[in-house]
N, C-alpha and C positions, 0 to 999 in steps of 0.2 A: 417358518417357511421350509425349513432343514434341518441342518444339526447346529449341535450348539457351538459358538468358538472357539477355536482352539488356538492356545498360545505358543504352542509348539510346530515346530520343522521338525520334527522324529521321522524314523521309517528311510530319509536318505539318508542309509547307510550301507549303499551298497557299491559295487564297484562298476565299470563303465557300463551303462545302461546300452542294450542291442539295438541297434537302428531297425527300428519299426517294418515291415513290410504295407506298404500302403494297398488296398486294391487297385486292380487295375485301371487306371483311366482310358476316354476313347481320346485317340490319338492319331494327329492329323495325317501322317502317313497312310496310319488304314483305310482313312474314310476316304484318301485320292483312289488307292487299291480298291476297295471296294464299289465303288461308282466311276471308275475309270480303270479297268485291269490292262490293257494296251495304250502303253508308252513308250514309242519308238526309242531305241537306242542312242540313235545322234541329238536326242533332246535332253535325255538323263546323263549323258555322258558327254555334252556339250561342255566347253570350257567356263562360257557363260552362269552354268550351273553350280560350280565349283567355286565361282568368284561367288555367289550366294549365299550357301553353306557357309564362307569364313567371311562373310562381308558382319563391321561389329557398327559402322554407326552411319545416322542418317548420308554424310558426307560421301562416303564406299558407296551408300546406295545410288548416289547421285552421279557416281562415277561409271558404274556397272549397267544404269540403264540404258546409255545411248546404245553398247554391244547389244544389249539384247533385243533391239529393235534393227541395229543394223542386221542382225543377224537373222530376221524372219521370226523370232522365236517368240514374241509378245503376245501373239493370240495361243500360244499352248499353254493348255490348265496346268501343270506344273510352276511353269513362270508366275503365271496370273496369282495361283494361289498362293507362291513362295512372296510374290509382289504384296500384296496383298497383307499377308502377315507380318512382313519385315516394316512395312510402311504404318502398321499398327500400333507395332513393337516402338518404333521411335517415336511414338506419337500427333504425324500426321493423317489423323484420319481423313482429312478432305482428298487427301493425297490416293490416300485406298480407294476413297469413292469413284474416283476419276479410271482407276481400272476398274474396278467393280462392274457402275453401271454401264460399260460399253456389251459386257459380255453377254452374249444371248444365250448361250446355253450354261444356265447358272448350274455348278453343284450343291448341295446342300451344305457342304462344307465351307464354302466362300461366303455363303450367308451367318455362318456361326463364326467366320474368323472377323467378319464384318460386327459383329454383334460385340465379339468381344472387345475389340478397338474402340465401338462408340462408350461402353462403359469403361472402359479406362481411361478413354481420353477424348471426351465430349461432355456434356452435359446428360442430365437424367432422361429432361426429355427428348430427348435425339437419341438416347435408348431406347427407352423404350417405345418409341414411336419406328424404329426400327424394327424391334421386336414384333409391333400387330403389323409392319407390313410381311415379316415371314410370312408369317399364321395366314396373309392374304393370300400368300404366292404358295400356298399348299407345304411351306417346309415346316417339316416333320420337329419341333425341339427334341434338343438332347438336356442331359443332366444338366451341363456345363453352362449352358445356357440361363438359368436359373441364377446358379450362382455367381455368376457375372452380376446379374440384375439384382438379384439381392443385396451381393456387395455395394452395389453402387447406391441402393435406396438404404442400409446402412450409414453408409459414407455421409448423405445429405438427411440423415435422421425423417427422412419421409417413411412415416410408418402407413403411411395409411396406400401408397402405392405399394410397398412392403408385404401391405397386407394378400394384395393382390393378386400377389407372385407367389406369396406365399399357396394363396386360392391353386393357383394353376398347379402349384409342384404336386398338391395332392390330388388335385381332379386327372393330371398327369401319368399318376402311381407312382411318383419319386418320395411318395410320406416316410418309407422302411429305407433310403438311399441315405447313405452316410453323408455324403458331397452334400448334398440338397439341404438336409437337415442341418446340417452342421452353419450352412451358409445361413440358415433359416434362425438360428441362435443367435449367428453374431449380429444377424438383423436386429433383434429384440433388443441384446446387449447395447449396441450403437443408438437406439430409438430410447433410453434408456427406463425399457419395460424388462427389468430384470427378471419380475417372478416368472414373465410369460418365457422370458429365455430360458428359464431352470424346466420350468413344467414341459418346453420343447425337446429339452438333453433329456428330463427323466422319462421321458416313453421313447426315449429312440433304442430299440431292440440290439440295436450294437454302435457301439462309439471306437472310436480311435483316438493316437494322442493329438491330434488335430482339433478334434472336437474338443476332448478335455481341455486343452492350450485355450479353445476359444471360449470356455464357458468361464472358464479361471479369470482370463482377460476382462470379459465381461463383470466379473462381479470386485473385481480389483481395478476398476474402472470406474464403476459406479460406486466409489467410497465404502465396498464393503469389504476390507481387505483381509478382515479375521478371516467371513467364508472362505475367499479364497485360496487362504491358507487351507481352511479345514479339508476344500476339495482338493487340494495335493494329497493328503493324506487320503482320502476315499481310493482316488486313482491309483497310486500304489496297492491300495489294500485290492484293490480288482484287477492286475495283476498290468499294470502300465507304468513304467515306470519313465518321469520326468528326462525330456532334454532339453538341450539348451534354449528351446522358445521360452519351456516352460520357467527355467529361474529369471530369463530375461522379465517374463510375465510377474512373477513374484519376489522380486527385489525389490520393484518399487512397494508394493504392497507393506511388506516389509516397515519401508522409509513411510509410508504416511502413516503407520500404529507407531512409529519412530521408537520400533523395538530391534534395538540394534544385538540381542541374543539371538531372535531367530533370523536377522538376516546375516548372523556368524554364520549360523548352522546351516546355512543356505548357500553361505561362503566355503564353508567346508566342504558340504557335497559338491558343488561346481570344482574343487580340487580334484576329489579322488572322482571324479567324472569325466577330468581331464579337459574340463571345459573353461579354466580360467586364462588360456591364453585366448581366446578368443575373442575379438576387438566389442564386442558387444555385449558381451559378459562383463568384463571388465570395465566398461566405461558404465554398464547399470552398477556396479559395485562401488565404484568412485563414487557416485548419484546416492546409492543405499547409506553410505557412512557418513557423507556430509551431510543426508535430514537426520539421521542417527545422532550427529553432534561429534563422531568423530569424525572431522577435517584431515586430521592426522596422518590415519590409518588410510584416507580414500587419497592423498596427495604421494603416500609410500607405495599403492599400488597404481596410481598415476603413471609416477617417476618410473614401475618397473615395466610398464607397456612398449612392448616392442614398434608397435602400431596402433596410430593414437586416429582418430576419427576426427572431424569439428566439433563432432557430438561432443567426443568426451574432452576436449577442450574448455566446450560449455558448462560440463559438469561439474569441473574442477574450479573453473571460476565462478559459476552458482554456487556453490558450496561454500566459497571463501568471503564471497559479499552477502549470503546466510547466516554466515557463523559471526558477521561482525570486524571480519578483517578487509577491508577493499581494498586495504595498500598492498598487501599478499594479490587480492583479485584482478586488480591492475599487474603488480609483477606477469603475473601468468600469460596476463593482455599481451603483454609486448613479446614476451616469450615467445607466445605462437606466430607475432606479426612476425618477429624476427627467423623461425621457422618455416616461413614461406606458406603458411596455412593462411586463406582468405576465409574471413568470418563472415560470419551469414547474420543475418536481423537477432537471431538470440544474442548473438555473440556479445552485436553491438547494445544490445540492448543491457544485456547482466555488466558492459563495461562501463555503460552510461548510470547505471544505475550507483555503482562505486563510485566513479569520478563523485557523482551527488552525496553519497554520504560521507566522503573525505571532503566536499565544499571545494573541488579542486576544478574553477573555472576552466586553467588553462589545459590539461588534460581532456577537458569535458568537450571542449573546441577542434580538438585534435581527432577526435573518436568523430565528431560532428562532420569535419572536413573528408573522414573515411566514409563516412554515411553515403555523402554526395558523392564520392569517387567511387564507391563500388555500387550506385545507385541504389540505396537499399531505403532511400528517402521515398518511396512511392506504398510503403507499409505504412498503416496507421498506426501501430503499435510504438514503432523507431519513432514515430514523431512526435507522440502520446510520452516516450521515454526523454525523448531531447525536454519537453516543455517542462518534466517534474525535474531533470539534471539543471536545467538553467532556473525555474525556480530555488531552487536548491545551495544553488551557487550566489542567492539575493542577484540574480540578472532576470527578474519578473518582465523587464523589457523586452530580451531576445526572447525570453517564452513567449510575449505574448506573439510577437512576429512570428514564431514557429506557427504557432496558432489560428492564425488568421492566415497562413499561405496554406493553411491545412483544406483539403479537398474530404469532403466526405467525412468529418468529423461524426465519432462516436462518444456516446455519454460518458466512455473515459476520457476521454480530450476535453470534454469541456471538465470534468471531475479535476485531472490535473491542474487547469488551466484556473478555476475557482480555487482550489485546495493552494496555487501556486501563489495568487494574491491573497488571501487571508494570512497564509504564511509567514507573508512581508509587509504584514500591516495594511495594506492596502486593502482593507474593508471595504469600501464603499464599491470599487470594482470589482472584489468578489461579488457584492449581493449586483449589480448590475448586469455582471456575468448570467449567474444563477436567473436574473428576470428574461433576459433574452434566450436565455436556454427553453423557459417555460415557453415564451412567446413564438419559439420555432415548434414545439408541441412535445417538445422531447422530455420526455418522464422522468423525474429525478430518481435514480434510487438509491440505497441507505447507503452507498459513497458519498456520494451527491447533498446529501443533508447533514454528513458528519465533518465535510470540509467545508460547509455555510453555516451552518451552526453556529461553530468558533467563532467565525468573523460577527456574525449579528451580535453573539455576545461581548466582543470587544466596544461595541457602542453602549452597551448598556439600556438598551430602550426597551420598557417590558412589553410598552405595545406588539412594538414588532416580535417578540418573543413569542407572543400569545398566537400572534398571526402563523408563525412556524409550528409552533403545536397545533396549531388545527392542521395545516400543511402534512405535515408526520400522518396525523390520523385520517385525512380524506386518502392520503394512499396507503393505507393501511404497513404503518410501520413503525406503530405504537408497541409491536411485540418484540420489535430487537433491539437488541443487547446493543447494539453501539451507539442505534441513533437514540434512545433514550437516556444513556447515559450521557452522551452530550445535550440533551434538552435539563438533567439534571445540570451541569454545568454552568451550561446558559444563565439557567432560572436565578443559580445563585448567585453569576455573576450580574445580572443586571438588578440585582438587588433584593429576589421575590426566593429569600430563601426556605420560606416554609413553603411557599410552590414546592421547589426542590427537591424537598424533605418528603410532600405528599407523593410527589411523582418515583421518588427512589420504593417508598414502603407500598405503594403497587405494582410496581416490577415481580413479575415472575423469575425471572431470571438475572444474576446482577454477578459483573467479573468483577475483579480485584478492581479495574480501573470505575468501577460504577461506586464503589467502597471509597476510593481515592478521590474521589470528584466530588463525594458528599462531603467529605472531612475535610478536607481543603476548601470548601463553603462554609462550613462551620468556621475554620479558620480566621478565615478574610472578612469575616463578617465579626470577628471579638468571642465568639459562642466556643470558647476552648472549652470549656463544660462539657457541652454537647457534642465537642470534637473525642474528647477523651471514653466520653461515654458510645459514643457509635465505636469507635475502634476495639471497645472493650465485645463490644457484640458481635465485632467481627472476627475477632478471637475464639468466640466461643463455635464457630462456626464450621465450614469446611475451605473455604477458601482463604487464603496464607497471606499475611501483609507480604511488597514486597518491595525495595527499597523507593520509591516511590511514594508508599501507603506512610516510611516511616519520616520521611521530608515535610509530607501533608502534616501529622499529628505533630513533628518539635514545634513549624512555623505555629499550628494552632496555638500549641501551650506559650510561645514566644509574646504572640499577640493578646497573648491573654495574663499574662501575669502568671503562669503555670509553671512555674522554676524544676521543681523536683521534682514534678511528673515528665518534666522534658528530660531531663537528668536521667530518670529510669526508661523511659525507651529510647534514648539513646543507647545504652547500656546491654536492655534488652535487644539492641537488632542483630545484633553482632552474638552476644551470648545464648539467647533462644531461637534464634532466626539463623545464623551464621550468614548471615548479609554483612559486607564490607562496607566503610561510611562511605563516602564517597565526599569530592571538595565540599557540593553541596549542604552536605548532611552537615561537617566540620562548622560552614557560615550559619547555619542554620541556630547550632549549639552557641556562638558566639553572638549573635543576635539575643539570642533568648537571655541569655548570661548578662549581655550589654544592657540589653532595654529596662531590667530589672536595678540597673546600679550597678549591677557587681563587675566594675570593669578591669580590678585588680584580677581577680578570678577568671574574667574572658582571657583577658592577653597574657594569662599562665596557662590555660586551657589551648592558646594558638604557639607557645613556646616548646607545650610537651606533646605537638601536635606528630604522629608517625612519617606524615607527608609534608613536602614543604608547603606552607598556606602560600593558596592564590587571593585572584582578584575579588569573589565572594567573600573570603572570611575576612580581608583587612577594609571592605568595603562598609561588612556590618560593623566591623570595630568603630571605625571613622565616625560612620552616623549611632553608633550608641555618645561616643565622645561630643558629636553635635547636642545631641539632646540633653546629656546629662552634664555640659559645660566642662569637659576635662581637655586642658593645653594639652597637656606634657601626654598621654598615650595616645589623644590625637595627632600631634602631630609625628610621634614612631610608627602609625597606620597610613599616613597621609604620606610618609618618608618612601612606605614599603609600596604604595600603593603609584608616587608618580614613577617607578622605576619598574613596576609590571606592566603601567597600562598610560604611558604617561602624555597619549593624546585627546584623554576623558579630561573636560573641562569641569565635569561635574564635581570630581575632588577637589578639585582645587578652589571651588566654591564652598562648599562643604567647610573646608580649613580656613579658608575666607569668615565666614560666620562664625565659627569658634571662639575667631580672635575678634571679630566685633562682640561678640557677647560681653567677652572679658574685657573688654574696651584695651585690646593688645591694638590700635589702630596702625602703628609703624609695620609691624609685619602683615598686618589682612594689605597693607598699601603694597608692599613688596611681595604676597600670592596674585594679587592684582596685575601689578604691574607685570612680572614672569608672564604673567595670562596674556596681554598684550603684546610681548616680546613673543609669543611663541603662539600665537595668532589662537589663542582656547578661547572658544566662546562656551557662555552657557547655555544649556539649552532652554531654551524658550519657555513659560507657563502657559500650559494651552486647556483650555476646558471648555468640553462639548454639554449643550440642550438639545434634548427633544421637543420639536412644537410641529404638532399637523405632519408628523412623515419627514416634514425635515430637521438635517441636523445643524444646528449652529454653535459655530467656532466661534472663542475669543482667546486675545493675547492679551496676555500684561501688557497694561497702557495704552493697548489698542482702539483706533477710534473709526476702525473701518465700518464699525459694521451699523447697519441704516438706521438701527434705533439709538447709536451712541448716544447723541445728544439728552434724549430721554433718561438715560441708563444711565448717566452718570447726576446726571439732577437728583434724579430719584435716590439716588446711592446718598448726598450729600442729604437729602429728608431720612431717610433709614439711617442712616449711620448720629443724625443727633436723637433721633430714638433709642438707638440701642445703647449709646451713652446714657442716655437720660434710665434707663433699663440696669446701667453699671460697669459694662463694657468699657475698656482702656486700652488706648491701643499700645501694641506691644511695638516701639520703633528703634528696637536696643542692637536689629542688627543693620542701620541705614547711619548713617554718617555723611558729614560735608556737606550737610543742608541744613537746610532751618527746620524746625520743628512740624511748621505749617506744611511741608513739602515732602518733610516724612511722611505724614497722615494719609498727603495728595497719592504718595508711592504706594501706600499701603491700601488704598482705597481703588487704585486701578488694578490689585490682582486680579488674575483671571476668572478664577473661582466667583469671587464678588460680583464679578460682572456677569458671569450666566444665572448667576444666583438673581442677580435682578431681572437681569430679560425675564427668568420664569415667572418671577412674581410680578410682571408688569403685565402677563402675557397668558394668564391662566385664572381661574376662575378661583375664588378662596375654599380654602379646603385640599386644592388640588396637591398634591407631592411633588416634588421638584426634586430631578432627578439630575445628578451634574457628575461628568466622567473627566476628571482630572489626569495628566500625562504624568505628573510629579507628586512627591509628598507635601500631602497639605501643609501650607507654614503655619506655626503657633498662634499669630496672630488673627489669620483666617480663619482655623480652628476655632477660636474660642468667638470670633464675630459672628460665628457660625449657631451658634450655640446659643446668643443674643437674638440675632433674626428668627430660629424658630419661635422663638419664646413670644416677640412682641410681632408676630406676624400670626402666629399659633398655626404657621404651615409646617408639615414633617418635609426635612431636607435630607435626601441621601446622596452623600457624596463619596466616588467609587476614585481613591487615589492609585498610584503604583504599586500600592503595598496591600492596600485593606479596602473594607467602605467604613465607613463613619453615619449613623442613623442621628438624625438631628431631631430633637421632639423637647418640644416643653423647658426650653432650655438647657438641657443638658444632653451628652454625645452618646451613643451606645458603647462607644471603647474605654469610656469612665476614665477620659483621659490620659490614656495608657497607650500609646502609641508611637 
C-alpha cells in the first residue's frame, strides 16, 4: 500500500518543535461584519454583552437571558447570533432552535452556527437534514460546513452518507482545501476504509500537522501501528515536525506492537519537547508501559503527575489488573475514591474486573453499591462487568439477577452470563442459556461458543458435540483459532478422541493452547505415547510449550506408566524452557512418582520440595497411598492435608479406606467417627447417561429414578453373569455387615446403575457412555470390564481424573490408574 515497517522512533531528536501556523479559518466575527457592517453602539457596548463574552456555562446563560430581553436587545443579530452559539456550545441545540426559527431576516451565518450545533449535538439525521434545508433557503456553504458533517458521518461510521459529503466538497471546489480534505480522511479512517483514507492524504497538494495527526490516527487505529509509526517518520522527513497530538496519537500504537523500545524513544522526544508534563501525555505513557509490561516504570511516572485526569486513573488501574496484580488495582481503586475523584463506568468496570480475579465478593459488592450511587447502572457494559465479577466470585445467583434486570441485553451479556454458569458447573443452564439466546435470533459469536463449548463438554454426550460442530460451521467459524480448539477439547473429552485428533491435524492455524488441549486428551484418555509424541512435534516447531503445555505432558506420562519421561520434562521446563514449576506441576510429579509405586521416592521428592507443598501434592500422595495400600505415608499426607484443608471430607475418606484395606478397623472407626463430630460428609457418587437428549442422574443406592425397579433386577441377572464370567467382588473396603450386604452396597454404585439403564435402554452394539463425578472404585473397575465382555458392548467411562475404554473384557488404562 506504502512503505515498509519500521521499528524505529529515529529523527525525534530534535529540540521544542515550532507551533505550526494554521491558515486562516472563516471566523464568526467577520461573517456578522461582513453581512451586517452597522451595529449601533449601545448594543456592542451594552452590559448585557459583556456578561456573554465571559458567561462559561449553560447555568450564566440562563441567568443572563432574562437581562437581555428585559433589556429590548433579543431581536438584535449580535445577541441572536452570540444566543445562538453559546446555546450550541452547551449543547442544547433545541434551545438554539427556539431563537433561530423566530428570526426573519436570517444571516447566513446563524445557519452555519446552527449546522454546526446539530452535528455536535444531535443526531446525523437532524444534520443533515438541516443541511438540504440550507441549500433550500439559497445559503451559500462554507468549508466548515463540510467538515462538521464529515465529522459527524465519521463519528457514526456512515460511509455511505460520508460519501456524499464527500460528493459535494468536491462539486463545491473544496477538493485542494486542507480543512475539507483533511476532514475527508478522517472520514475514511473512522468508516475503517484505510486505503481510501491514505490514497485521500496522498493527492492532497498540501497537508498540515493536522492532517498528518489525523492520518497517523487513523492507521494506529485501524491495527496498523508499524504504519503509523512509519508515517512519523515521512512527516518529519517533509519538513513537519510532531506535537503533542501527535505522541498522544502514537503511544498507543507503540503499546499494541508492545514495543516498549520505541515507545522509550517516543518517551524521550515528549521530554526534550517539553511535553511530558502535560496531563495527556503523561497519562498515554502510564497506558504505553503498562501494555509494554512495564507496570513499574508507568506507576513511577503515575506517582510523579502533578495533575492526574480520571483518565489516567484508569490507566493505572488497567495496567495493574493487565499485568496480574488486582490487589495493587484495587489499592489505586480506593486511592482515587479517597482523593475525591468520581469514577466513571471504565473506572468501575477495570475495578470490577479485579475484585473478579482476587474472588473478592465483598469488595466486588462495594464497587456494585457505587455503581448504583453514582448511577452508572444504566451502561450495558457496567452490567455485562458486574455479571462476569459475581460469576467469578461463584455468586452465579446474583449474576444471574444482574441479568435478568438487564434492559437491552447484548451478546456480551448473554456471553458472560453462559461463560458465568459453565464456570460453576452449572451446565445445563449454560446450554439453556445459549438455547434461548438462539431463540431470541441473536447470533452466537466465537465468544459465544467458546464459553458453551466447555459446558457441553462437561457432559460428555458425543451427540450433542457433533450437533456444536455443525453449529461452528453453519456460522462459518470453523476457521478460528479458539473456537476449534475448544471443539478439540470437547471431542476428547466426551470421549471421541481421534475426532479430536482429526479436527486438530486440519487446523490451519493452532496456539500453544490448541497443542495443550490435544495432549491433555491424549492424557486423560491413557495414550501417554501419543502424548509424548505430539509434544515432541511440538517442539520441533515455532510455537514454545508453556507451563501449562508442561502440566498436560507429566499428567499424560503420570497416567500412563511413563516415569522417566515425566522425570525429564520435568527437568526440562525449568532448564530449556526457564518456566518455574509451579504447586501444580510439584502434584503433578508426585502423582506420577506415586501411581508407579515409588512412594518412598514421592515423599522425598515433597521433602526436597523449594516451596512448601500444598493441597495438590499431599492430595496425590494420599491417593497414590490409597491405591498402593501404604498406612504409614498415608497417614503423614492425610496428617498434612487435615491441617491445610481440613473441611474436605474427601480425605478423610480416602484415610478411611486405607485402614479398611489393611483391616486397621479401630482407626478407619475413629476417621469416622471425627467425620461425624465434625459434621464431614462425603461427597456423594453421581454418574450421568445420555438417552434421546436427555441427561440422567444416579446416586449410590439411589431409587429415585422411574426405572429403579428394573435397574436393579436387571443388575442382580448381570451381575451372576459376570460372576459366572470370573468376576469377584472386591468388598475389602465395607465392613459391619454381612457379606450378602456388602455385595447389595457394591451393586447400588452409581456407575453400575447408569451402566444398566444404558444397556436396558439402547439397542445392542450401541456404546455406553457414563460421566462419573469421582474416581472409579476398584471393584467397579474391574465389573466394568466383566460387563463389556459378556454384553460385547464398548463402555466408556469418563471419571475425575481419566476415561476408561471398556471393550472385550479388558480397560484401556491396562489397569493403571
Amino acid at each position: 500500500m506504502m512503505m515498509s515497517s519500521s521499528s524505529q522512533f529515529l529523527h525525534l531528536t530534535n529540540n521544542k518543535p515550532p507551533s505550526p501556523i494554521p491558515p486562516s479559518k472563516p471566523n464568526l466575527t467577520s461573517h456578522i461584519l461582513s453581512q451586517r457592517t452597522h451595529i449601533p453602539s449601545h448594543v456592542y457596548k451594552h452590559p448585557s454583552a459583556l456578561l456573554l463574552e465571559l458567561c462559561t456555562s449553560m447555568k450564566e446563560l440562563h441567568q443572563i437571558l432574562p437581562l437581555i430581553i428585559k433589556n429590548g436587545l433579543y431581536n438584535e443579530h449580535l445577541f441572536q447570533t452570540k444566543l445562538l452559539s453559546l446555546f450550541c456550545k452547551y449543547g442544547s441545540v433545541n434551545e438554539a432552535a427556539r431563537v433561530f426559527e423566530p428570526i426573519e431576516d436570517k444571516l447566513d451565518v446563524l445557519y452555519h452556527t446552527m449546522l454546526k450545533g446539530y452535528a455536535k449535538n444531535s443526531s446525523l439525521h437532524n444534520a443533515m437534514s438541516f443541511f438540504v434545508r440550507m441549500k433550500c433557503d439559497d445559503v451559500k456553504p462554507v468549508v466548515y460546513n463540510y467538515t462538521y458533517l464529515l465529522k459527524v458521518c465519521g463519528d457514526n461510521a456512515d460511509l455511505r452518507r460520508g460519501k456524499e459529503i464527500h460528493g459535494q466538497v468536491i462539486t463545491n471546489g473544496f477538493s485542494s482545501n486542507v480543512f475539507a480534505m483533511t476532514g475527508v480522511v478522517n472520514l475514511y479512517a473512522k468508516c475503517r476504509q484505510i486505503d481510501d483514507a491514505y490514497k485521500m492524504f496522498d493527492r492532497m497538494p498540501e497537508r498540515d500537522l493536522v492532517c498528518w495527526n489525523t492520518i497517523i490516527a487513523g492507521f494506529a487505529q485501524n491495527g496498523l501501528a508499524r504504519v503509523a509509526l512509519d508515517l512519523v517518520l515521512r512527516m518529519q522527513e517533509e519538513g513537519q515536525k510532531p506535537d503533542s497530538i501527535t505522541v498522544v496519537t502514537v503511544l498507543p500504537a507503540a503499546a499494541n506492537i508492545g514495543s516498549w523500545r520505541i515507545g522509550k524513544l517516543i518517551h524521550g522526544y515528549a521530554i526534550r519537547a517539553g511535553f511530558e508534563l502535560l496531563v495527556n501525555i503523561s497519562t498515554a505513557l502510564v497506558d504505553m508501559y503498562s501494555k509494554c509490561g512495564s507496570v513499574g516504570t508507568a506507576r513511577l511516572i503515575f506517582d510523579r503527575m502533578k495533575q492526574r485526569t480520571v483518565v489516567s486513573w484508569n490507566s493505572m488501574i488497567h495496567g495493574y489488573v493487565q499485568s496480574g496484580d488486582p490487589e495493587e488495582a484495587m489499592a489505586i481503586f480506593q486511592k482515587m475514591l479517597d482523593e475525591g475523584v468520581e469514577p466513571t463506568n471504565v473506572t468501575v468496570m477495570e475495578a470490577l474486573h479485579a475484585c473478579a480475579d482476587l474472588g473478592d465478593l465483598e469488595r466486588g459488592k462495594f464497587v456494585h453499591k457505587l455503581v448504583d450511587e453514582l448511577k452508572l447502572g444504566y451502561d450495558v457494559s457496567v452490567k455485562n462487568s458486574l455479571i462476569s465479577m459475581y460469576s467469578k466470585c461463584k455468586r452465579v445467583d446474583l449474576a444471574a439477577k444482574v441479568f435478568e434486570g438487564l434492559q437491552g441485553k447484548t451478546i456480551v451479556s448473554w456471553n458472560a452470563m453462559i461463560l458465568g454458569y459453565a464456570q460453576n458447573g452449572r451446565v445445563n443452564e449454560a446450554l439453556n442459556h445459549f438455547c434461548e439466546m438462539q431463540s431470541q435470533n441473536i447470533k452466537p459469536d466465537s465468544f459465544t461458543l467458546v464459553s458453551v463449548i466447555p459446558a457441553l463438554a462437561e457432559l460428555s454426550v458425543t451427540r450433542q458435540a457433533k450437533w456444536m460442530h455443525g453449529l461452528v460451521i453453519r456460522n462459518c467459524l470453523d476457521k478460528n483459532v479458539f473456537v476449534m480448539t475448544a471443539l478439540v477439547d470437547m471431542y476428547a473429552k466426551c470421549g471421541a478422541i481421534r475426532t479430536a485428533r482429526k479436527i486438530f491435524d486440519t487446523m490451519e492455524e493452532r496456539h500453544v493452547t490448541t497443542w495443550n488441549a490435544m495432549i491433555d486428551g491424549y492424557g486423560t484418555h491413557g495414550l501417554g505415547k501419543d502424548a509424548v509424541e505430539l509434544f515432541n512435534d511440538m517442539q520441533k516447531g515455532t510455537i514454545k510449550p508453556n507451563d501449562i503445555t508442561f502440566l498436560c505432558i507429566i499428567s499424560a506420562c503420570s497416567h500412563s506408566g511413563l516415569v522417566q519421561e515425566g522425570l525429564c520434562f520435568f527437568s526440562s521446563m525449568k532448564e530449556d524452557y526457564g518456566l518455574e514449576p509451579a504447586m501444580d506441576h510439584y502434584g503433578a510429579m508426585v502423582d506420577l512418582l506415586g501411581r508407579a509405586g515409588q512412594l518412598n521416592k514421592a515423599w522425598d521428592f515433597i521433602q526436597d520440595m523449594p516451596v512448601e507443598p500444598g493441597i495438590t501434592v499431599f492430595g496425590a500422595m494420599l491417593g497414590a497411598c490409597k491405591i498402593h495400600k501404604n498406612v504409614e505415608l498415608g497417614e503423614k499426607a492425610a496428617k498434612k492435608l487435615f491441617e491445610l484443608n481440613p473441611d474436605e471430607g474427601g480425605y478423610h475418606v480416602l484415610l478411611s479406606n486405607i485402614y479398611a484395606t489393611a483391616s486397621m478397623w479401630d482407626k478407619m472407626a475413629k476417621v469416622r467417627t471425627m467425620m461425624e463430630k465434625t459434621g464431614l460428609q462425603k461427597t456423594p457418587g453421581c454418574s450421568l447417561v445420555e438417552l434421546k437428549n436427555e441427561v440422567h442422574s444416579f446416586y449410590s443406592g439411589s431409587t429415585i429414578h422411574p426405572q429403579s425397579k428394573r435397574i436393579y433386577a436387571f443388575l442382580e441377572t448381570l451381575g451372576e453373569d459376570i460372576k459366572a464370567a470370573g468376576y469377584v467382588p472386591d468388598t475389602n473396603s465395607i465392613h459391619d455387615v454381612e457379606d450378602d450386604v456388602k455385595k447389595q452396597l457394591l451393586n447400588s454404585h452409581s456407575e453400575k446403575l447408569a451402566i444398566a439403564f444404558g444397556l436396558l435402554n439402547t439397542s445392542p452394539g450401541t456404546t455406553i457412555h457414563i460421566r462419573k463425578n469421582l474416581r472409579v472404585c476398584g471393584d467397579c473397575h474391574n465389573a466394568t470390564k466383566y460387563i463389556s465382555l459378556v454384553t460385547g458392548r464398548e463402555i466408556i467411562v469418563r471419571d475425575m481424573h481419566r476415561f476408561h475404554h471398556f471393550k472385550n473384557g479388558t480397560c484401556s488404562c491396562g489397569d493403571y490408574w
